[in-house]
VORO-252507 format. One line per 3 residues: number of its first residue (from 1); their letters; for each residue x, y, z of C-alpha. Coordinates in steps of 0.5 Angstrom, whole numbers, plus 500, padded with zeros to 3 digits. Example, Ala and Ser with C-alpha at 12.3 -4.5 7.8 and 13.67 -1.06 7.14 Angstrom:
% residues 2
1> as> 525/491/516  527/498/514
This chain:
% residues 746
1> xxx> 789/524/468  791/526/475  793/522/481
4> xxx> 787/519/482  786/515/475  789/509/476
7> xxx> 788/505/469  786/508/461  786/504/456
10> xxx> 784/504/448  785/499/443  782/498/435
13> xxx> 782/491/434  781/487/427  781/480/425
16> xxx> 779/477/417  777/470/417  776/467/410
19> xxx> 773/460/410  771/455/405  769/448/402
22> xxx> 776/447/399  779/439/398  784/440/403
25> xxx> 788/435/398  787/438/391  786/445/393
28> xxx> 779/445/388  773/447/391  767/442/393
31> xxx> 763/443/388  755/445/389  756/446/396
34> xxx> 757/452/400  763/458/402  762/457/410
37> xxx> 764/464/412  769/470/409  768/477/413
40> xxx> 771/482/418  770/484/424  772/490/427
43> xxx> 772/492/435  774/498/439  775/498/446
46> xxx> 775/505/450  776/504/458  777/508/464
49> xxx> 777/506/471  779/512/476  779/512/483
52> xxx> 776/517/488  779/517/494  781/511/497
55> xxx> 775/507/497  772/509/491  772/506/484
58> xxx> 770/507/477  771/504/471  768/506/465
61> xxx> 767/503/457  765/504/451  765/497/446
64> xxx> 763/498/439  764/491/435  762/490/427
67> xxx> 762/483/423  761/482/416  761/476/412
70> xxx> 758/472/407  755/466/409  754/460/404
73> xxx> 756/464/397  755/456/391  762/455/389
76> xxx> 760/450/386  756/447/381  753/453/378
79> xxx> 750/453/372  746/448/371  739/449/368
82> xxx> 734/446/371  731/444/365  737/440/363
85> xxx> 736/436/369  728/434/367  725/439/370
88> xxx> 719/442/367  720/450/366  718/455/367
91> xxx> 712/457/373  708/458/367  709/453/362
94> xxx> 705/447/359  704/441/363  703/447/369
97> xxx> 707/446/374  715/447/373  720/451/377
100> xxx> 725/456/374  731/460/378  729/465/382
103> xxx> 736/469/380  739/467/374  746/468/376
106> xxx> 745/462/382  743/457/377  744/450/381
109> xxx> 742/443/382  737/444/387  738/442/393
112> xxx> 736/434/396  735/433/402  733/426/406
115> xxx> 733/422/413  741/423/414  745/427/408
118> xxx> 743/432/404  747/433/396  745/440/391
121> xxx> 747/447/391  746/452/398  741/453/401
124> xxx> 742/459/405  747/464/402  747/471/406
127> xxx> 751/477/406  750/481/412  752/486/417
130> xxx> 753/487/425  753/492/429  754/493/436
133> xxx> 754/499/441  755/497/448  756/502/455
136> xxx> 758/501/461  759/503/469  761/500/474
139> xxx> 762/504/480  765/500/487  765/503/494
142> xxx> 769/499/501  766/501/507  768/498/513
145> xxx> 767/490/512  762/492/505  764/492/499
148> xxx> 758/496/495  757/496/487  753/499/482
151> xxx> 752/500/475  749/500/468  750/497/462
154> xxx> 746/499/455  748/496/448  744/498/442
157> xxx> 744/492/435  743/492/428  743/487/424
160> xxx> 743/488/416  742/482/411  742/480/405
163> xxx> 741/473/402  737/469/397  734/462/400
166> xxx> 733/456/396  733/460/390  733/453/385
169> xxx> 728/450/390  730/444/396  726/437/396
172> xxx> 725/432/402  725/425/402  723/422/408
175> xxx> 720/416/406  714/417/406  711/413/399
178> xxx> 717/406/400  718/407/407  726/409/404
181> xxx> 727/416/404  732/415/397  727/410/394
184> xxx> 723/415/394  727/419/390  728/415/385
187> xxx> 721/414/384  721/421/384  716/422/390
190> xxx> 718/428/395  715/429/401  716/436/400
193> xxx> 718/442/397  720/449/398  723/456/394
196> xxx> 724/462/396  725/470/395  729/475/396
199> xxx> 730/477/402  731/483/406  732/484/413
202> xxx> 734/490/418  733/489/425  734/492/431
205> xxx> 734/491/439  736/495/445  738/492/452
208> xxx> 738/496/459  740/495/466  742/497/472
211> xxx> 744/493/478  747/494/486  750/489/490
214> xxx> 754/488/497  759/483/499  759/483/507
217> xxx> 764/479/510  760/477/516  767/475/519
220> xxx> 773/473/516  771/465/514  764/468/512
223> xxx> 761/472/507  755/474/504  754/476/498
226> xxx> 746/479/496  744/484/490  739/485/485
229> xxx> 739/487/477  734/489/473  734/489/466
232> xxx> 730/490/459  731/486/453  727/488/447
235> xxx> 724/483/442  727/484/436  724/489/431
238> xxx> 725/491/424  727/499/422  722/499/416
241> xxx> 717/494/420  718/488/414  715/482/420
244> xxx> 708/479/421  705/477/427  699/471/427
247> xxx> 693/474/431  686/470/429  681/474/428
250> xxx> 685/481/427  685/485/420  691/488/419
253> xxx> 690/495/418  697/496/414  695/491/408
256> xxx> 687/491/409  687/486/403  691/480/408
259> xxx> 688/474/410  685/475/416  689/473/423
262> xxx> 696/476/420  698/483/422  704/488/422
265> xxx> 707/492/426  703/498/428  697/495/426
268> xxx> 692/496/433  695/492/438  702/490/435
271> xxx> 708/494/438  714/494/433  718/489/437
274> xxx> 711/485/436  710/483/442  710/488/449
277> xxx> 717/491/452  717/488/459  720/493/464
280> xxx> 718/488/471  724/484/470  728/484/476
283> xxx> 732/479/479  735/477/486  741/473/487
286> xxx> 744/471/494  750/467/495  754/465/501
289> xxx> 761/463/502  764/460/509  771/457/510
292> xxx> 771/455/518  777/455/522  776/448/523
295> xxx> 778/446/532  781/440/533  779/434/534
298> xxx> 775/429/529  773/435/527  779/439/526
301> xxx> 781/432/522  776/432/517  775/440/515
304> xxx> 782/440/514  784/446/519  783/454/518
307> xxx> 781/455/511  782/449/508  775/447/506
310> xxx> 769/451/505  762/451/504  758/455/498
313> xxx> 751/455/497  747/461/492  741/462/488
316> xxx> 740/468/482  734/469/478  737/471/471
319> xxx> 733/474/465  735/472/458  736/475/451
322> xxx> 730/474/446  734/471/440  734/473/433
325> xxx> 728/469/432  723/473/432  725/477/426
328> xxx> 731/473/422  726/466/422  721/471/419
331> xxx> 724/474/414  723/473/407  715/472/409
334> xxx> 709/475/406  708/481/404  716/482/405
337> xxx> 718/476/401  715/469/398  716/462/403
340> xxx> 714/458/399  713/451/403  708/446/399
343> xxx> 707/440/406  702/437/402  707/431/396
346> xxx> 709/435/390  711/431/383  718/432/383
349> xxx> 718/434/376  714/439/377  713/441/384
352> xxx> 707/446/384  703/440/383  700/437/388
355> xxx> 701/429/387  695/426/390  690/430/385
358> xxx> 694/434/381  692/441/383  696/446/382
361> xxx> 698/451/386  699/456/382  705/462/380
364> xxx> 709/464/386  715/467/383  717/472/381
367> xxx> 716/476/387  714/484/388  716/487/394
370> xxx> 711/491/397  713/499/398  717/501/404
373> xxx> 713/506/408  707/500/409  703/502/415
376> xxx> 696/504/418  698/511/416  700/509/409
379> xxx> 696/503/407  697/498/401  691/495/398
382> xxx> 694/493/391  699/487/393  697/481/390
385> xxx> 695/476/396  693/471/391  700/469/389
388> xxx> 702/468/396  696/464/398  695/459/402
391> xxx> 701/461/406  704/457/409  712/454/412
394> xxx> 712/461/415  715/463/421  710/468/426
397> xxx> 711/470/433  707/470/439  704/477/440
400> xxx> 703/475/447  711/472/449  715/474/455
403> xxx> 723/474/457  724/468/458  728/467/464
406> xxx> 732/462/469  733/460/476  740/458/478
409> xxx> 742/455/485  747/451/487  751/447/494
412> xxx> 758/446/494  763/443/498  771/445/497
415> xxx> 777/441/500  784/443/500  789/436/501
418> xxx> 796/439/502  799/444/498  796/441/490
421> xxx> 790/438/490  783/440/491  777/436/492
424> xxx> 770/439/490  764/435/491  756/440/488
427> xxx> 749/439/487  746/444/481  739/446/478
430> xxx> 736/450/474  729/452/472  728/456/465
433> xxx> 721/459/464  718/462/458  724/459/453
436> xxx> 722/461/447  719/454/443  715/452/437
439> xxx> 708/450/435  704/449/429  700/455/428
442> xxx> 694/453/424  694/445/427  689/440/423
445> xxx> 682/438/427  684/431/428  676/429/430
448> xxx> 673/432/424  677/429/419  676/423/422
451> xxx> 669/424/421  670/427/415  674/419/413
454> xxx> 668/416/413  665/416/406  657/415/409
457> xxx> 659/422/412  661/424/405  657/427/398
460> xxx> 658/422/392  665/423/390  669/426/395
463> xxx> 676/424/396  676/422/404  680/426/409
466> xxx> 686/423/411  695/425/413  696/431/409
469> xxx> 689/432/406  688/438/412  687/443/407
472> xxx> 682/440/403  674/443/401  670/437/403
475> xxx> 662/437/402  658/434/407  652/428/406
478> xxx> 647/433/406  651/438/402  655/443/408
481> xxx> 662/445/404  668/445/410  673/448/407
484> xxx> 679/445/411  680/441/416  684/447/420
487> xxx> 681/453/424  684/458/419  685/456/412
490> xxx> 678/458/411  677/461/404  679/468/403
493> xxx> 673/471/399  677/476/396  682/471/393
496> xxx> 679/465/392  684/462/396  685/458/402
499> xxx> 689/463/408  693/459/411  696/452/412
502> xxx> 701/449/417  705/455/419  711/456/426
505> xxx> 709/460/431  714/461/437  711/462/443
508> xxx> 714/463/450  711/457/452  718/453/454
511> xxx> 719/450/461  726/446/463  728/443/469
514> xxx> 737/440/470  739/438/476  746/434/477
517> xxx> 751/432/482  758/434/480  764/431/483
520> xxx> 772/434/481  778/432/483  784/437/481
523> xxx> 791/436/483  797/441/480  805/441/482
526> xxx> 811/443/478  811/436/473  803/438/470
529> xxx> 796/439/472  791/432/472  783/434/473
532> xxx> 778/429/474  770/430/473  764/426/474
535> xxx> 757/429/473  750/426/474  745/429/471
538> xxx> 737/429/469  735/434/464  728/435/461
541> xxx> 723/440/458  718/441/454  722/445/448
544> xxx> 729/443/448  730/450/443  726/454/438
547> xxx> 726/448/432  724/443/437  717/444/438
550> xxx> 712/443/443  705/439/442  699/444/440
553> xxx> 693/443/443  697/440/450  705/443/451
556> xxx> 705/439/458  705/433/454  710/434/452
559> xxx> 714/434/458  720/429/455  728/428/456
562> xxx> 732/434/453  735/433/447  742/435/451
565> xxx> 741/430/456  747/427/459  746/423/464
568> xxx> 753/420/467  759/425/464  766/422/466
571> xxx> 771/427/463  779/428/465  785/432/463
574> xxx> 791/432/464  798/436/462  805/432/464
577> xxx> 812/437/464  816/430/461  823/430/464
580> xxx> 828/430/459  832/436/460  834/432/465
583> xxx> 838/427/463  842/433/460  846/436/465
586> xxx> 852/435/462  851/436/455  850/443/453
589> xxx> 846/449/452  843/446/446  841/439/449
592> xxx> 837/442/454  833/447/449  832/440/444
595> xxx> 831/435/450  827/441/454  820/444/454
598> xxx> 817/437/452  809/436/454  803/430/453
601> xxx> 797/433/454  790/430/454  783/430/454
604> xxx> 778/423/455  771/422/456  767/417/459
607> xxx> 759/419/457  753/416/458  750/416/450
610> xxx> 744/422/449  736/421/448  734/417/441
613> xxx> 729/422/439  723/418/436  718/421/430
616> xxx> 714/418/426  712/422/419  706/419/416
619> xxx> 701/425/419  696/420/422  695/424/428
622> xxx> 692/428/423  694/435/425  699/437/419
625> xxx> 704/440/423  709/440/418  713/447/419
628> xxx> 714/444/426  712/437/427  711/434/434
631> xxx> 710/427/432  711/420/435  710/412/436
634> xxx> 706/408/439  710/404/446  706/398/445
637> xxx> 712/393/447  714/390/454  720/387/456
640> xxx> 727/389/454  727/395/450  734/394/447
643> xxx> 736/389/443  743/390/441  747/395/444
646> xxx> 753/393/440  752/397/434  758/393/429
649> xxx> 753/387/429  749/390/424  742/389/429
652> xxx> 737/394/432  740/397/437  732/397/440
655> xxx> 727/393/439  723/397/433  717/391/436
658> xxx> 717/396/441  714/401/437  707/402/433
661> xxx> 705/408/429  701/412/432  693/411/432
664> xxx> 690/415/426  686/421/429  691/420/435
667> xxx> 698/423/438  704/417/440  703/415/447
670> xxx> 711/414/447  715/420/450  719/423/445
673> xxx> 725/422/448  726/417/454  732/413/452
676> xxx> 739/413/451  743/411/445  750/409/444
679> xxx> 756/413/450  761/416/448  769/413/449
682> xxx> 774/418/447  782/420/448  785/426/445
685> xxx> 792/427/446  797/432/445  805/432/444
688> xxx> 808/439/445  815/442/446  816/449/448
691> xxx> 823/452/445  825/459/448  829/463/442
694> xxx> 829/469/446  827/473/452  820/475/449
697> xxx> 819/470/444  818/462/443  817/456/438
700> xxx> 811/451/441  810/446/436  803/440/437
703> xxx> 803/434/435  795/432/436  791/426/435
706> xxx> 783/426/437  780/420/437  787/417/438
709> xxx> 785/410/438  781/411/433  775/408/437
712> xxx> 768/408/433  765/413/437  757/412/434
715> xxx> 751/416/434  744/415/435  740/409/432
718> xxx> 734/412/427  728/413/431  724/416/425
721> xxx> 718/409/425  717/411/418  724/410/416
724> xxx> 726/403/413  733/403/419  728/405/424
727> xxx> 732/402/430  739/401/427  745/406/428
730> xxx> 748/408/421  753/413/424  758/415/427
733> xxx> 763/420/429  769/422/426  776/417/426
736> xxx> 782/419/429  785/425/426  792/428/426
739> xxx> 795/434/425  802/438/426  803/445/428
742> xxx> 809/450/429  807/456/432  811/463/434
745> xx> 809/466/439  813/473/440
């Protein structure tokens, strides 16, 4: 280049990761369990900054990034037949009813899931792959105490996978029937049950921005800093549109025979992003910095002099990315893929029967795949809805989501003590809007099915409706036939079926709020560096993530303590040069390299424990949410909420008087998360030693030891009333674990 191009720069850069369930002992496979990750990834990185005159500068980049991978691959305990384990099969034999592999090459023991562990063959296996293609400028201009910047970025992302899902099938036990999820099992009474098809997924999403901004420096002890960005996320899409999106009363045009309420991309109304492309998305920040020169004085005295304290206050607003679950989560779903989730209790021997009345469900496996051009233009009127009807367990996307974004701001006071320690003391706050949650889409109607559990109000020989019962036909006293309890699980016409039971629908309907006090103390000198922290903080939402759902028919009510909630932190970490080289000033050069380049290292932490998580599975609020259930307690005690905080004695950690299950017809009156747990008392610690080989080479080796003390470090008492451990910690942490390295750097 010429004279004005101060930096270029090109690289390829090329990892493989290979990762698997392998007893580290023996070196054999973990049977039925999964491959946790082998792939590649790729990056290439092609940058040039270039000046142009004396006050201004560019620099440009161009990103591509590619990971494969197969997550989740059974490396154990294949080939065993269903049949073999006592399982009627297949779908369509007699008693009606059994399972079979959905791919024959993946036999396995299914899976079993229950309250706190889980056994059986994978279910998630993916192969995919992940491309990103990123540009990006920046452009930089000083002029007199202004320093101007602009610039832009745009990255385009795909994502391709392919990936069976439950294939032998996965059983839930929570309890339910014996108030003992694994007594459940052994009378053979699931909860639930699920299976899945072949699924496909190529989704697509692009983000552009642009932004400005000046650093003024006021004078020399104060500097403002103020701009504004804008920027566009789109909701993620499919290349071929294989996504739905639940829209009461809409009739899609693409698949006219569908139930209606659920719609496709291209359908009216429904963009292929599935929800609306916001381009109004700007967001200001402002921050100021001051340093005082100080004076003298009791003033002088307390700000240290000229530079050595400064003050900082700021505020931004910052838009979020949409995450994958618009599309990933959807994947697999009718028409592009059979979800089968029966909420209602299945026989366990044969989980297409439901136990209560032993009506089966019918055939849902194996699955055809609609054709790839489906859209309004290209309308598919032949694929069998009756299979897949009622559906239900599968995940939508709200249509009317928006970006969710967050406003941050912040106080800080920084003070410089000598030469090697700084003090910092901060008080920080966040508020998210529009975080993206969950809900149940189709959710019961708890006053009718309370009045349709009165037998007066009932025809002869009705079944009452009650938990679990939302998707049954019931007729009234005077002969009116109510098909369901829910608002759109009415009788499909053409199929005879039932539309819809309890489904997800992740909606922009999240709200948050954090605030902490944060206090630091950093000391670093030629014998180590020591830092220690303190926060106090106060987290709560109504939706701590996407999979933490909301209440339906209220999500202010929600309103309860982040699930990450950690109300006092105390961490340190400290690095020690010990002195041994020291002690060899006599005694050689190969002395000084044994005795020398010795370090301890270490990391405690002192934290409050994080909110118990209260829950009650037995559906008495009568909303059958069980895609996303949002269930709780009754708070019905007084007094001392905890019972013994020593989690060794054995003794409920809270009281489990203190909690009731909730009223029939109603939801909890307990917040969901309110209380905390058991802390954490934790000390990890390191012993390092550095040796020189030659000028540009070394040998490091690490003698690592976390949980050193081996302090039990225990987890959250069961706050599930129906569990039979309701109340008691029967978890914990790992014990200490040591490991040894040798590590070449050159």
């Amino acid at each position: 280049g010429d004279a004005n191009t101060r930096f270029g720069e090109a690289f390829v850069y090329f990892y493989k990761d290979e990762f698997n369930n392998i007893n580290p002992y023996t070196a054999v496979p973990v049977p039925g369990f999964a491959a946790g990750n082998i792939g590649d990834t790729m990056m290439g990185n092609i940058g040039l900054t270039k000046a142009f005159g004396k006050t201004i500068v560019n620099d440009a980049r161009i990103v591509y990034t590619r990971v494969t991978g197969t997550d989740g691959t059974i490396i154990g305990g294949l080939g065993v037949s269903l049949a073999s384990l006592g399982f009627v099969t297949p779908w369509t034999s007699t008693p009606v009813g059994g399972i079979s592999n959905v791919f024959p090459a993946d036999a396995a023991v299914p899976m079993f899931g229950f309250n706190a562990f889980s056994f059986g063959s994978s279910t998630s296996i993916q192969n995919g792959i992940n491309n990103t293609f990123q540009f990006l400028d920046n452009w930089t201009k000083v002029v007199g105490t202004h320093t101007f910047q602009a610039g832009g970025e745009f990255h385009y992302d795909q994502i391709d996978q392919r990936h069976p899902s439950t294939p032998n099938g996965s059983f839930s036990f929570n309890g339910t029937e014996t108030g003992v999820d694994f007594v459940d099992y052994l009378i053979g009474a699931p909860d639930g049950f699920g299976q899945q098809s072949f699924q496909i997924l190529d989704t697509r999403d692009l983000y552009y921005g642009a932004y400005a901004q000046d650093s003024w420096r006021v004078r020399p002890t104060l500097t403002i800093n103020y701009g504004l960005r804008w920027e566009v996320s789109t909701p993620w899409y499919d290349a071929t549109n294989k996504l739905e999106v639940f829209n009461p009363g809409e009739q899609s045009l693409a698949f006219p025979t569908s139930p209606q309420g659920q719609v496709e991309p291209l359908d009216p109304g429904i963009p292929r992003t599935l929800a609306p492309i916001k381009y109004h998305n700007f967001a200001p920040r402002v921050g100021i910095a001051w340093a005082p020169a100080g004076g003298s004085g009791a003033l002088g005295k307390l700000l240290g002099g000229a530079g050595k304290t400064s003050f900082r206050i700021g505020y931004g607003v910052f838009y979020q990315g949409i995450e994958d679950a618009t599309s990933y989560y959807e994947s697999g779903d009718a028409p592009y893929g059979q979800d089968w989730i029966e909420a209602t209790p299945p026989l366990m021997d044969r989980p297409y029967v439901i136990r209560s009345n032993g009506v089966f469900v019918g055939v849902k496996f194996p699955f055809a795949f609609p054709p790839k051009n489906v859209s309004p233009a290209h309308p598919d009127s032949n694929f069998n809805w009756a299979q897949v009807e009622p559906i239900g367990g599968s995940e939508f996307y709200w249509p009317h989501s928006t970006t969710p974004y967050s406003q941050q701001y912040e106080f800080s006071i920084q003070r410089q003590y000598g030469n090697s320690t700084v003090a910092s003391l901060s008080y920080v706050g966040t508020l998210g809007n529009h975080l993206l949650t969950g809900e149940e889409a189709n959710p019961g109607n708890p006053a009718l099915c309370l009045y349709l559990s009165n037998p007066a109000n009932l025809a002869a020989g009705q079944t009452p409706c009650g938990p679990t019962l939302e998707e049954f036909q019931y007729i009234e006293a005077n002969g009116t036939v109510i098909n369901t309890t829910r608002p759109y699980s009415t009788v499909d016409p053409r199929t005879g079926e039932f539309g819809f039971t309890s489904n997800a629908l992740y909606s922009s309907i999240g709200h948050s709020m954090y605030n902490a006090l944060q206090a630091s103390l950093k000391n670093q000198t030629r014998y180590g560096n020591f830092l220690v922290s303190y926060t106090y903080s106060k987290a709560m939402d109504n939706g701590s993530d996407v999979f933490d759902s909301t209440y339906v028919f209220n999500p202010k009510l929600a309103w309860a303590l982040s699930t990450f909630d950690l109300r006092q932190d105390i961490a340190t970490s400290y690095t020690v040069n010990l002195p041994f080289d020291q002690w060899t000033h006599s005694n050689g050069d190969f002395a000084k390299r044994v005795a020398g380049g010795w370090q301890l290292a270490g990391q405690d932490t002192f934290a409050a424990g994080q909110p118990v998580q209260l829950s009650e599975s037995d559906d008495r609020d009568l909303i059958g949410d069980t895609s996303f259930p949002y269930t709780k307690p009754n708070l019905s005690g007084v007094g001392n909420l905890y019972y013994n905080k020593n989690p060794r004695s054995g003794q409920p950690y809270f009281n489990p008087a203190h909690f009731t299950v909730d009223t029939l017809g109603e939801i909890g009156t307990a917040s969901r998360r309110f209380f905390s747990g058991p802390g954490i008392d934790n000390y990890n610690m390191s012993l390092l030693k550095n040796t020189k080989i030659t000028e540009g080479s070394s040998l490091q080796f690490r003698a690592e030891a976390f949980n050193v003390f081996n302090h039990a470090q225990f987890e959250n008492p069961a706050g599930n009333i129906n569990s039979g451990s309701f109340g008691t910690v029967t978890t914990a942490l790992d014990p200490r674990i040591m490991q040894v390295a040798l590590k070449l750097i050159f």
